[in-house]
C-alpha positions in Angstrom: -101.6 115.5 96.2 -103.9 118.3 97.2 -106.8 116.4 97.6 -104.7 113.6 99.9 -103.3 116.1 102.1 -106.9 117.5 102.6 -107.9 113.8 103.4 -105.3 113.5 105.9 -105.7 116.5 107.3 -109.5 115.7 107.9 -108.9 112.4 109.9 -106.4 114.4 112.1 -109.0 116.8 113.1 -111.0 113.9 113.3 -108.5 112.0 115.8 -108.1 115.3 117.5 -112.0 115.3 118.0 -112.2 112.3 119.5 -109.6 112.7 121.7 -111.1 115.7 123.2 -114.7 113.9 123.5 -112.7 111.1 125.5 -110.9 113.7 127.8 -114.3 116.0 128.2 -116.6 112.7 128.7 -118.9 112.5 131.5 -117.3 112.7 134.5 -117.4 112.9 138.4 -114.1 114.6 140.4 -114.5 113.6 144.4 -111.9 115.0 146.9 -110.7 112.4 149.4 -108.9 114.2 152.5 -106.7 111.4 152.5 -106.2 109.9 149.1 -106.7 112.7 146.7 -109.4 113.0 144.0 -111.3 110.1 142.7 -112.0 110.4 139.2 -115.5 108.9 138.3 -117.1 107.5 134.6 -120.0 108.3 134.6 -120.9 105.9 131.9 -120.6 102.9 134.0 -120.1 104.4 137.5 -116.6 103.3 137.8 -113.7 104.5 139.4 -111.3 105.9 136.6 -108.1 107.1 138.1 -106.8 109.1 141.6 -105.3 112.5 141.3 -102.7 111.7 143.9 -102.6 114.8 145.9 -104.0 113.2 148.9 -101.2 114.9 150.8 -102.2 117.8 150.3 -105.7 117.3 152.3 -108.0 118.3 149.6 -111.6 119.3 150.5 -113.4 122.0 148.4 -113.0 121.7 144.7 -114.8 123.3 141.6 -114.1 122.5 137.5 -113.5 125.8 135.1 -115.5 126.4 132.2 -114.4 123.7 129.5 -113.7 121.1 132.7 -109.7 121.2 131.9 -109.1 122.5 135.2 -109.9 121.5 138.3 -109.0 123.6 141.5 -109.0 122.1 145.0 -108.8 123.8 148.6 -106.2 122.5 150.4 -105.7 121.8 154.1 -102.5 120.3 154.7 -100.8 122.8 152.2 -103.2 126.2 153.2 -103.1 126.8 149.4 -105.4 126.2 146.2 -103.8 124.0 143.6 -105.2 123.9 139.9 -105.0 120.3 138.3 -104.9 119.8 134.5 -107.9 117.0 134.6 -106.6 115.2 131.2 -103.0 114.5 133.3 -104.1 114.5 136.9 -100.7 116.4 137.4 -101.1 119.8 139.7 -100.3 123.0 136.9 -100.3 126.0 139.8 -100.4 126.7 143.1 -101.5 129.8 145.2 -101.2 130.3 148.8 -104.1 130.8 150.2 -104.2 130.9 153.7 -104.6 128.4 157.1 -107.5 125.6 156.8 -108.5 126.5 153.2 -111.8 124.8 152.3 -114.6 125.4 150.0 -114.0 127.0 146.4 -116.1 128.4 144.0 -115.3 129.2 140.6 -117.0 131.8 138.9 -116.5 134.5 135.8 -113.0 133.6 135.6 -112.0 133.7 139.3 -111.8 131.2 142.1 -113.7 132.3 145.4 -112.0 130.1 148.2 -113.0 130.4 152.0 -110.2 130.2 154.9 -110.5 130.1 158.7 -107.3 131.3 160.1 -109.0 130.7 163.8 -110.0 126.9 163.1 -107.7 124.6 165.0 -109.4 121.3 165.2 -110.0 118.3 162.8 -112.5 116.1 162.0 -114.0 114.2 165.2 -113.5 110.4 165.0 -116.1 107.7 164.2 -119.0 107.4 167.0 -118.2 111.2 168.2 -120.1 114.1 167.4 -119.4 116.6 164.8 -118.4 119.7 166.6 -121.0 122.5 168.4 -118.5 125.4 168.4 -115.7 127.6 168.2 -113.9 130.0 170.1 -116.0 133.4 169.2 -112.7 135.4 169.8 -110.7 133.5 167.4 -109.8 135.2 163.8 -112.1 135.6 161.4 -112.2 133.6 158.8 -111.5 135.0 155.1 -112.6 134.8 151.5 -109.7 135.0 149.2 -110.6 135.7 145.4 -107.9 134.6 142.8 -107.6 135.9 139.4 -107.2 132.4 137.5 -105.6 134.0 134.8 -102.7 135.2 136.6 -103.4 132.4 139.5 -103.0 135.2 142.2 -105.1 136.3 145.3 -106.8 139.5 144.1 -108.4 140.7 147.4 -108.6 139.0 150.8 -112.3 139.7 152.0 -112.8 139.5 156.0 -115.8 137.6 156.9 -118.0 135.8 160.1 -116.5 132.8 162.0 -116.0 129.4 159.8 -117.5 129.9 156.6 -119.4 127.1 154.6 -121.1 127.5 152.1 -120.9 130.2 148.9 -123.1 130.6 146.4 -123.8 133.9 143.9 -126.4 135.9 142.8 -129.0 135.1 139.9 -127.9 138.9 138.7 -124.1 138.0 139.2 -123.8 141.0 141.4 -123.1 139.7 144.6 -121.8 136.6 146.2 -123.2 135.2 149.7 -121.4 133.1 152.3 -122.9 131.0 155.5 -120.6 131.9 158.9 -121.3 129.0 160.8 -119.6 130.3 163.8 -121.5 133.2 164.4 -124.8 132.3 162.6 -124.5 135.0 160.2 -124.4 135.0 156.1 -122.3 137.9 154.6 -123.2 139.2 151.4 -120.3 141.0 149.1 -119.9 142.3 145.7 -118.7 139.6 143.1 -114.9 140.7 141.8 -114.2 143.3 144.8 -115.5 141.4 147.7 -116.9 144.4 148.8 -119.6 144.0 152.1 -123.1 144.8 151.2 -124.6 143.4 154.2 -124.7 141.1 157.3 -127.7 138.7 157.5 -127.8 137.4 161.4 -129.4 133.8 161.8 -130.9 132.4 165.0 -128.5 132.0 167.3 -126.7 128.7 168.0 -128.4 127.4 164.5 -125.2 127.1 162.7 -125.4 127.7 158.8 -124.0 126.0 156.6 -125.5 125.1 153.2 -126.8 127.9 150.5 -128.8 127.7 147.4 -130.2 130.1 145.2 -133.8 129.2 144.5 -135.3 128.5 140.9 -136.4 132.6 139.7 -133.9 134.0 141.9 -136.3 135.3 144.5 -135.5 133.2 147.6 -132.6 131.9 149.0 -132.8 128.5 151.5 -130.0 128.0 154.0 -129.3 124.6 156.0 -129.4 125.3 159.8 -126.8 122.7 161.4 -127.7 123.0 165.3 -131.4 123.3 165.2 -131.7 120.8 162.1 -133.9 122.8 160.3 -133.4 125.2 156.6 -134.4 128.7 156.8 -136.1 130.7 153.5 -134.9 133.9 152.7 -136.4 136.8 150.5 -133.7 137.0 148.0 -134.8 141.3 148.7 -134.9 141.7 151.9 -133.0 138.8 153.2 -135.6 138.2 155.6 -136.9 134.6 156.6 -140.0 134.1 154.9 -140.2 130.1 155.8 -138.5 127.8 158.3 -138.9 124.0 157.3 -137.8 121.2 160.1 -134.8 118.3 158.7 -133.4 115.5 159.7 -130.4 116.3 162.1 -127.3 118.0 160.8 -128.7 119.1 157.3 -125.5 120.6 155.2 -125.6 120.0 151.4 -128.7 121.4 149.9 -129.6 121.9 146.0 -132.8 121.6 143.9 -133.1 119.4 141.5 -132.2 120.0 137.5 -135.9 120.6 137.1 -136.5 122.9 140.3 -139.3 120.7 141.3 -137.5 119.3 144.0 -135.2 120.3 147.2 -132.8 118.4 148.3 -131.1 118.7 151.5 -128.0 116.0 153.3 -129.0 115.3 156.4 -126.1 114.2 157.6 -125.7 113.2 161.3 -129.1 111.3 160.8 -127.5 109.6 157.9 -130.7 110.9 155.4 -130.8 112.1 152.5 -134.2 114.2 152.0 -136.8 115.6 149.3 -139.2 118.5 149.4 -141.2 120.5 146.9 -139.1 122.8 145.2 -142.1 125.5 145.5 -144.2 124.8 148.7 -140.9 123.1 151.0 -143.4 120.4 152.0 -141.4 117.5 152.7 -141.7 114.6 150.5 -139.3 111.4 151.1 -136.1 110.7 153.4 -133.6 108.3 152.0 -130.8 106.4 154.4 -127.5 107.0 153.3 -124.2 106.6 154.4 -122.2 108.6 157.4 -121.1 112.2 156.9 -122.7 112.6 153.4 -122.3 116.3 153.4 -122.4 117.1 149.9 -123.5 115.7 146.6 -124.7 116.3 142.7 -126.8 115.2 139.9 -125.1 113.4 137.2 -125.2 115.7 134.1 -128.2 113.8 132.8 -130.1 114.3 136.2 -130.6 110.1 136.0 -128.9 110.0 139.6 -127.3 111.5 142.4 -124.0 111.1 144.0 -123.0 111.5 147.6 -119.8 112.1 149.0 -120.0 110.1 152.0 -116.9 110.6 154.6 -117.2 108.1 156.8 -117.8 105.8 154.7 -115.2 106.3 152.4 -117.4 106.0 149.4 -119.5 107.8 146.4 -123.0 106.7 147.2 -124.9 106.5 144.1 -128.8 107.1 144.0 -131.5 106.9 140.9 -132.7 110.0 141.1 -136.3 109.4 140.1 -137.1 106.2 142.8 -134.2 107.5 145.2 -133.1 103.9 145.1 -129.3 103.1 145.9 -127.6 101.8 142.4 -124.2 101.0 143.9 -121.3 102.5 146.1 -117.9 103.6 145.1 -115.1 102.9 147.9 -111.8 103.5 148.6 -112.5 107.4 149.1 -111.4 107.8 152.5 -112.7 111.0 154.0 -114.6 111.7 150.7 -115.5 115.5 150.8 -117.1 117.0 148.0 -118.1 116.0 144.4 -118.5 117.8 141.3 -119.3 116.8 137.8 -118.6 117.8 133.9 -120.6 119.0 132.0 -121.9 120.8 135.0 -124.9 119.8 136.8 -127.0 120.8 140.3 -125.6 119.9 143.2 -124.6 120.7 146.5 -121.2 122.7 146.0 -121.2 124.4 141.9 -125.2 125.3 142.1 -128.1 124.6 140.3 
């Protein structure tokens, strides 16, 4: 009797095993503004399921740890919502503030930028992406919430329309791009504390940020003046400014580090340059507004959130060739993948 009950007890871990591996298998999450977020096999690139919170105007989104959660910046709703990934079926929410829209999650807390003073939506096919803001508008914010306890644990004050955020290599600090006054704030991770104000050229609008391979540079995407900048991850200095494509927002390097990868996306490009030397090395066409992407987990391809097309563009990441497209993702936004990989929004 012993021995049976051990045997059955074995295939139930077993069957539990599995069952995990199917829930945790490779995977691509994709906000759509207005359909929710498209669930991705990576296996054979199809669409799985929709999260159907496409009311809630999701945009920025980032997994936790063990990819059971995922947590998504909403605009319709000005709050962050945490979705249990095996169900698709929202767990928590936590108001966050007006126009909610890129989240980070890191060490246990969820880093989401707000822009009280943003008024405006997206412009429509054929117009251009907007120039500017009205500088005597609010300030946008940085709330940090303790995931635990899924409540804001300090509300950090920061430049005009913040983009991108990205952390340290030393976990110390956490850096944000203020598009609207060309400036990227640097605070201390957990407090929020300011450290310092880094001031861009003016007009240039920044937007993307990635921590280079070593940790000794960051690059930052300049919008306006299509260009990325180099900074001395010391000084915060500009060491090297490289020309793009127009409209360059999503920027990561590669799995390896050997490349650079930056979305030009009002020229519709996707581009390649040395992960070392910033030479420029290849531009690839891609769809409209692909502002952000990532690497599949394997680093075989890349995947690009492309809003005005309403599709996943899927690259081989070796040849740059296009492998295929995933539709129906109207106003697709962002993209992130389990397990983890480089990419535009979680880091390299």
């Amino acid at each position: 009797m012993q021995v049976r009950f051990r045997a059955i007890a074995i295939a139930c871990a077993s069957m539990l095993a599995l069952s995990a591996g199917a829930v945790h298998a490779a995977t691509a999450y994709v906000t759509s503004e207005k359909a929710g977020v498209g669930v991705i096999d990576l296996s054979d690139l199809s669409m799985k399921t929709m999260f159907d919170n496409g009311r809630d105007g999701p945009r920025g989104l980032s997994l936790n740890k063990d990819g059971t959660r995922l947590y998504t910046a909403n605009k319709e709703t000005s709050d962050l919502s945490e979705i249990d990934t095996s169900t698709g079926k929202i767990t928590r929410r936590v108001n966050i503030g007006k126009n909610p829209e890129f989240v980070r999650v890191y060490g246990g807390y969820a880093y989401v930028t707000y822009e009280p003073g943003e008024s405006g939506r997206p412009p429509k096919p054929g117009q251009p992406e907007k120039d500017d803001d009205d500088a005597n508008s609010p300030p946008a914010e940085i709330a940090i919430v303790d995931l635990k306890t899924m409540k804001v644990t300090h509300s950090v004050k920061s430049g005009h329309e913040t983009e991108g955020v990205e952390f340290s290599p030393d976990s110390k600090q956490f850096l944000v791009t203020n598009e609207g006054d060309d400036t990227v704030s640097v605070y201390r991770v957990g407090t929020g504390k300011p450290v310092r104000t880094v001031h861009l050229p003016k007009g240039s609008r920044p937007r993307g940020i990635k921590a280079a391979p070593g940790g000794k540079q960051y690059v930052v995407t300049l919008e306006n003046t299509n260009k990325f900048v180099v900074l001395d991850a010391g000084s915060m200095k500009i060491v090297k400014t490289v020309d793009t494509k127009m409209g360059p927002y999503g920027i990561s390097f590669d799995p390896s580090g050997k490349h650079l990868i930056v979305a030009a996306a009002r020229d519709k490009t996707l581009q390649v340059f040395d992960g070392t030397t910033y030479e420029h090395m290849k531009d690839v066409t891609v769809g409209q507004r692909c502002w952000h992407f990532s690497f599949t987990p394997d680093g075989a391809k890349i995947l690009l959130a492309c809003g005005r097309s309403n599709a996943v563009y899927v690259l081989d990441a070796s040849s740059y060739d296009e492998v295929k497209q995933i539709g129906d993702l109207p106003l697709a936004w962002g993209i992130v993948t389990y397990p983890q990989s480089a990419g535009s929004i979680v880091g390299r």
